[in-house]
C-alpha positions as CSV (number, residue, x, y, z in Angstrom):
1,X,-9.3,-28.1,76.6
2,X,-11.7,-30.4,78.3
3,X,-13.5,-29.1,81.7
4,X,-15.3,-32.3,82.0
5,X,-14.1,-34.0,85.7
6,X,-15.8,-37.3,87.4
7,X,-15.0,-37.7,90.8
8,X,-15.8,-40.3,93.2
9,X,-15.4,-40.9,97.0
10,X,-13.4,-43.9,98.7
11,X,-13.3,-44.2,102.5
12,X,-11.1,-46.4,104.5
13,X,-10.3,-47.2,108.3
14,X,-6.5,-48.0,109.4
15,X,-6.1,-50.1,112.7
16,X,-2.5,-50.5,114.5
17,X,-1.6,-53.6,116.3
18,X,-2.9,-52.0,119.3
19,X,-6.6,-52.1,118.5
20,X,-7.0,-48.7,117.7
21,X,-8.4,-47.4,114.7
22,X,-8.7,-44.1,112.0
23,X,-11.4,-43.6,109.2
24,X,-10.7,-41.4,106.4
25,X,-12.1,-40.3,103.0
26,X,-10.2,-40.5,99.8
27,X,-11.3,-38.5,96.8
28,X,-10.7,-39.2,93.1
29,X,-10.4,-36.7,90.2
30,X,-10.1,-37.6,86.6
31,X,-10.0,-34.9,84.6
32,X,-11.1,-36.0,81.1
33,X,-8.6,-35.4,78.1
34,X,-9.1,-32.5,75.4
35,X,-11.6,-34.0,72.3
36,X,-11.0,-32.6,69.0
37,X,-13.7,-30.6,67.5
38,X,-15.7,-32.4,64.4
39,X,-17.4,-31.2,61.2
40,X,-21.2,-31.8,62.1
41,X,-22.8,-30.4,59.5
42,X,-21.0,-30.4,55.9
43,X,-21.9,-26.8,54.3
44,X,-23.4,-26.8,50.9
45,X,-22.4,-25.1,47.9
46,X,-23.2,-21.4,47.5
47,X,-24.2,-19.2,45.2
48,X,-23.0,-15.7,44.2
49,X,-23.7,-13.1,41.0
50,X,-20.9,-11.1,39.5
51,X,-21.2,-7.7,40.6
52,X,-22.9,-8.4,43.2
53,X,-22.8,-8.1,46.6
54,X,-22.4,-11.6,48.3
55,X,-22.3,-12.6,52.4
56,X,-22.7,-15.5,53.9
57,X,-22.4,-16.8,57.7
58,X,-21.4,-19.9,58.6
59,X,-24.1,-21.7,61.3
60,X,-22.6,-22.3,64.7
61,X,-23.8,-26.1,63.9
62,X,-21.5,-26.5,61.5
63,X,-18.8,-27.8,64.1
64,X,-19.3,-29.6,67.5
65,X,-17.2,-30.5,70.6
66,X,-18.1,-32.5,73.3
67,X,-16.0,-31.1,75.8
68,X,-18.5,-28.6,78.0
69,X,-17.1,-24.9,78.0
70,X,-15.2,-25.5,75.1
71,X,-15.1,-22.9,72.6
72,X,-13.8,-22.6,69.0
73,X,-12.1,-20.2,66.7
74,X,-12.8,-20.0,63.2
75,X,-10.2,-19.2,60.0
76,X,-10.9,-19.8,56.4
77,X,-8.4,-19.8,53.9
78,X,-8.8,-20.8,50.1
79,X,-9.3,-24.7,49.7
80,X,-5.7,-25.3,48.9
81,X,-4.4,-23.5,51.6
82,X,-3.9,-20.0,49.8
83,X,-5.1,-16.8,50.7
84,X,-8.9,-16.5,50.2
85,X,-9.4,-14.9,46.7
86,X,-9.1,-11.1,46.6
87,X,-12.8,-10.3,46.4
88,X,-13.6,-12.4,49.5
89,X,-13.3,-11.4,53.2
90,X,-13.7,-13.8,56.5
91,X,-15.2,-12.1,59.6
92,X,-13.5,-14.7,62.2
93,X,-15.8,-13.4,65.0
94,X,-19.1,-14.2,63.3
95,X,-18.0,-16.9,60.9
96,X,-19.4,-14.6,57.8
97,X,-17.5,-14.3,54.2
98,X,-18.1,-11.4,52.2
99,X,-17.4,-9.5,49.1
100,X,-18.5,-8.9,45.9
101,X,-17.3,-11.2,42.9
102,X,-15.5,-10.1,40.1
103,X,-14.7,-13.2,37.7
104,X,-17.5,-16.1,37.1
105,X,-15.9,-19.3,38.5
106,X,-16.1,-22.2,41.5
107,X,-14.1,-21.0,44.6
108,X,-13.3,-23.7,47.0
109,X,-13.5,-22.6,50.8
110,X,-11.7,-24.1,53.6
111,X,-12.7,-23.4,57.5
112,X,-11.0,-25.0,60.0
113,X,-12.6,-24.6,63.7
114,X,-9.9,-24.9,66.6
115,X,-10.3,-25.3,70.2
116,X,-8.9,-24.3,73.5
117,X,-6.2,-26.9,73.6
118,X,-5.3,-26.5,69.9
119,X,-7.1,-29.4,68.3
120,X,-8.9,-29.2,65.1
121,X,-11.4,-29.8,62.4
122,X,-11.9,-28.7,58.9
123,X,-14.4,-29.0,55.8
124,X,-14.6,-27.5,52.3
125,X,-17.2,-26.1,50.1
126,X,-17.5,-23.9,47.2
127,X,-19.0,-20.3,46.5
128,X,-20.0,-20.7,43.0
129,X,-20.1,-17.1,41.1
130,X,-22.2,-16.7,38.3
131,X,-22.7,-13.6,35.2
132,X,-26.5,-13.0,35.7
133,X,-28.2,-13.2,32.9
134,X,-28.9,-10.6,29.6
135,X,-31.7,-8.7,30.4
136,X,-33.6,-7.1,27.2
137,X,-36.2,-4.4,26.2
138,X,-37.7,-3.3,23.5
139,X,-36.4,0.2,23.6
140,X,-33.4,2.2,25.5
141,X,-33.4,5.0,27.6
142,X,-32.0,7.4,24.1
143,X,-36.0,6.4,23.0
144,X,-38.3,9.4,23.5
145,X,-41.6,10.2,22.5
146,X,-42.7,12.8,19.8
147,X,-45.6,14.3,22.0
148,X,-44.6,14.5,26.0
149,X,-47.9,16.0,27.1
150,X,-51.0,14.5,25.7
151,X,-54.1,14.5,27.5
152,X,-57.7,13.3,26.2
153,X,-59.8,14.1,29.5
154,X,-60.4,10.6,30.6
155,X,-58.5,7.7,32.1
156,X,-56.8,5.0,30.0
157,X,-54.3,2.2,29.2
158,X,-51.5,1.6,26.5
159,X,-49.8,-0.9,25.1
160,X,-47.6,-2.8,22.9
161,X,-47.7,-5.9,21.4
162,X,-44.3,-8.6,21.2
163,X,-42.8,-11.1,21.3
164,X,-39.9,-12.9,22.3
165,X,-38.1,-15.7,19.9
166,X,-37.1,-17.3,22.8
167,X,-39.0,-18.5,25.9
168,X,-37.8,-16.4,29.1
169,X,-38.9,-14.4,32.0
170,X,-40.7,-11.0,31.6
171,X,-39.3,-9.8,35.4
172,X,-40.8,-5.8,35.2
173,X,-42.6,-3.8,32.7
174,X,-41.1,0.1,31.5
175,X,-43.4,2.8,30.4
176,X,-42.3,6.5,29.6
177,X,-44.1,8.8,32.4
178,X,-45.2,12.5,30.9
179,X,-44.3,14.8,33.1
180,X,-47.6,15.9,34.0
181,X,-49.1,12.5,35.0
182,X,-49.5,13.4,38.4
183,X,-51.6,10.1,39.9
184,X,-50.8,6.7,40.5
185,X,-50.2,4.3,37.6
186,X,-50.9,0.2,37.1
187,X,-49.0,-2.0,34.8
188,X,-50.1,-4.9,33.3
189,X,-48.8,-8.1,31.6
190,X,-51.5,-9.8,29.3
191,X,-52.0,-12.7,27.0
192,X,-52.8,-11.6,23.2
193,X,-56.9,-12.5,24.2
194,X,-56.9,-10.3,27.4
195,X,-55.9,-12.9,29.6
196,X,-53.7,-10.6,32.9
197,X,-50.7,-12.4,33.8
198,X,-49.4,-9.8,36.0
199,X,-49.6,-6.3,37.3
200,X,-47.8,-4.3,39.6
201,X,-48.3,-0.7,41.1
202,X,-45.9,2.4,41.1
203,X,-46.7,5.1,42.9
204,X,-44.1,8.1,42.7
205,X,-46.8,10.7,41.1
206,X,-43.4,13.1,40.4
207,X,-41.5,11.1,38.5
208,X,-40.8,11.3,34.5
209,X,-39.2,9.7,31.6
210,X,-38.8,5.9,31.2
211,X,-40.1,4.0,34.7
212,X,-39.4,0.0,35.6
213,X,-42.1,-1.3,37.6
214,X,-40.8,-4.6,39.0
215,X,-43.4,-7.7,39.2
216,X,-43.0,-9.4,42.7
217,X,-42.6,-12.6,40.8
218,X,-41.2,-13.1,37.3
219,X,-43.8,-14.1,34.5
220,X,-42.6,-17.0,32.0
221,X,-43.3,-16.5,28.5
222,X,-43.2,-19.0,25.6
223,X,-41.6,-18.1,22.3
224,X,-42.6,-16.7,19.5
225,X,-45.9,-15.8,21.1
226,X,-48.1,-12.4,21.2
227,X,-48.6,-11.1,24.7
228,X,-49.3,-7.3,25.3
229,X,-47.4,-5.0,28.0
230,X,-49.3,-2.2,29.2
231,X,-49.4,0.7,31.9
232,X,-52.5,2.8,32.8
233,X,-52.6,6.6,33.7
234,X,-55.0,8.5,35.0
235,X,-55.0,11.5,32.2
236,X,-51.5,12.3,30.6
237,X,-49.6,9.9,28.3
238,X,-46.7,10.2,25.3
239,X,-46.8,9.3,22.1
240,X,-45.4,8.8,18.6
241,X,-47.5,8.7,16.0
242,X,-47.2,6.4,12.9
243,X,-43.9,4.9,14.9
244,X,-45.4,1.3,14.3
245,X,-45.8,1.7,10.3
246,X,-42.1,-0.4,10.6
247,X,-41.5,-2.9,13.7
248,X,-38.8,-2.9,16.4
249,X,-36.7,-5.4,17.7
250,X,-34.0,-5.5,20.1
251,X,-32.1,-9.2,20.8
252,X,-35.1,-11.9,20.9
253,X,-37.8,-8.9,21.7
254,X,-39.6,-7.7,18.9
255,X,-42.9,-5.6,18.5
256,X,-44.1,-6.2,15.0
257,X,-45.5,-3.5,12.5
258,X,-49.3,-2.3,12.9
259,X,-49.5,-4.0,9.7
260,X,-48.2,-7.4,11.0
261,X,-49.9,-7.3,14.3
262,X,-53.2,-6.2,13.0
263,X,-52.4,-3.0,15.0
264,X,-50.0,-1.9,17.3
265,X,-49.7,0.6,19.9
266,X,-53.0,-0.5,21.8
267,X,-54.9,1.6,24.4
268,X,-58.3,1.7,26.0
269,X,-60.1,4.4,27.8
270,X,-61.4,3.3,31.1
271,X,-59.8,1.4,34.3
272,X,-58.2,3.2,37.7
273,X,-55.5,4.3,39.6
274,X,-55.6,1.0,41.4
275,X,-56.8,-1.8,38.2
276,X,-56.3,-1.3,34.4
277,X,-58.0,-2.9,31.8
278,X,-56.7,-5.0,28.2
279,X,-55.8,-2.2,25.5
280,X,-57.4,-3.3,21.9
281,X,-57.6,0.1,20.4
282,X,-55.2,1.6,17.8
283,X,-54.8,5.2,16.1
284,X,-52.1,5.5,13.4
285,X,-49.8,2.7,14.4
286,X,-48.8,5.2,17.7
287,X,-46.2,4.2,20.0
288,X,-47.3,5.1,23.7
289,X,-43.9,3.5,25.1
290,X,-44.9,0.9,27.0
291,X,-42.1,-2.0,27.3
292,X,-40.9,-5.1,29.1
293,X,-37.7,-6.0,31.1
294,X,-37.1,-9.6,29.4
295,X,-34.4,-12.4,30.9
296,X,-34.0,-15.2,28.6
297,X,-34.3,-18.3,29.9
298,X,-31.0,-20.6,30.2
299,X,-30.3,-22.8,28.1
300,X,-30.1,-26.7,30.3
């Protein structure tokens, strides 16, 4: 419902036949009509995961009206007119859908944005869910060590060496914590010359069993190339001995025998709480459970 007004001013003088004479003002009104609302800015696809949670707020841009003081109300139903799908909520007072999806698949959204005086405009778009990806490691969280509580006196790093048979994403690194490591721990992604690709810190000096230290950006990896995942510890580390005489795989991940990798299970003593250092060292084809969280890469 339009506020807009223009006005304008007339004045005018009446005589009668005896010479005598009135002035007066006229003024003039027009009050402008109601102007529907229009899309202004078409919404793009979005993008949702499976399982998780999704929200998104529609920008107060997205529709305009010319009429000053005009106002709008928001409703979204599913494109065809339905009911939104069950996983999907509408927060009418601040324009923001919500929910977490449950089937992959293209929803088509329609919001239609009404004024005052019951005019209206509409657009669609889609909220496209998606499965995320397989992740994969080399081991599972059943995979302990033999020793829990080894100790040599000095600070070191240990490794593994694999591979995938498929290019992806190496997105965080896993390493077994013993118990009585009680500092702070690097890990370390490396090429199979030394080369770091990555490292990230974690810091929780109580915790034990199998840790995931996330890298604040994923590292690509070719396929069927040797790179070496790695954590440091300041004294206490785990260990299987003679776990490597046979390889491992798990999906595309595999970390060859000490036989076929010219060693595996790879430490070296040195480094810090704050940088570690390229493993290259090997006793008795030991496993020290270090591991990788691997996402393969899709396929285009």
């Amino acid at each position: 419902q339009s506020t807009n007004t223009l006005s304008d001013v007339f004045s005018y003088t009446m005589r009668d036949a005896a010479g005598a004479i009135a002035s007066a003002n006229l003024t003039v009104t027009i009050h402008g009509a109601n102007d529907a609302p229009v899309l202004a800015v078409q919404t793009a696809t979005q993008n949702a995961t499976v399982g998780s949670a999704f929200s998104f707020t529609l920008p107060t841009t997205t529709f305009s009206d010319v009429d000053s003081g005009d106002t709008l109300a928001y409703a979204a139903t599913a494109a065809d007119g339905t009911a939104l799908p069950s996983w999907l909520s509408f927060n009418a007072s601040t324009r923001t859908f919500s929910g977490t999806p449950t089937t992959a698949g293209t929803y088509g959204i329609r919001v239609t944005a009404t004024d005052l005086g019951g005019l209206a405009a509409n657009e669609t778009f889609n909220i496209t869910a998606t499965v995320a990806p397989a992740t994969y490691s080399l081991f599972n969280a059943s995979s302990t060590p033999a020793q829990t509580n080894l100790n040599d006196g000095q600070q070191l790093e240990l490794g593994v060496k694999f591979q995938s048979n498929v290019a992806g994403d190496v997105t965080a690194i896993k390493f077994y914590r013993s118990a009585n490591d009680n500092g702070q721990n690097v890990v370390d992604l490396w090429t199979s010359t030394g080369t770091r690709l990555a490292t990230a810190t974690f810091s929780n000096t109580t915790a034990s069993g199998w840790q995931t230290v996330n890298f604040a950006t994923p590292v690509t990896i070719a396929a069927n190339t040797t790179y070496v995942a790695s954590y440091h510890t300041t004294g206490a580390y785990v260990a299987t001995n003679r776990f490597f005489t046979n390889g491992v795989s798990n999906g595309p991940l595999s970390a060859p025998s000490s036989a076929a990798a010219g060693g595996n299970g790879v430490y070296a003593y040195g480094g810090s709480a704050t940088t570690g250092l390229f493993p290259t060292n090997t006793y008795d084809s030991a496993n020290y459970y270090a591991d990788v969280v691997f996402r393969p890469q899709l396929a285009s």
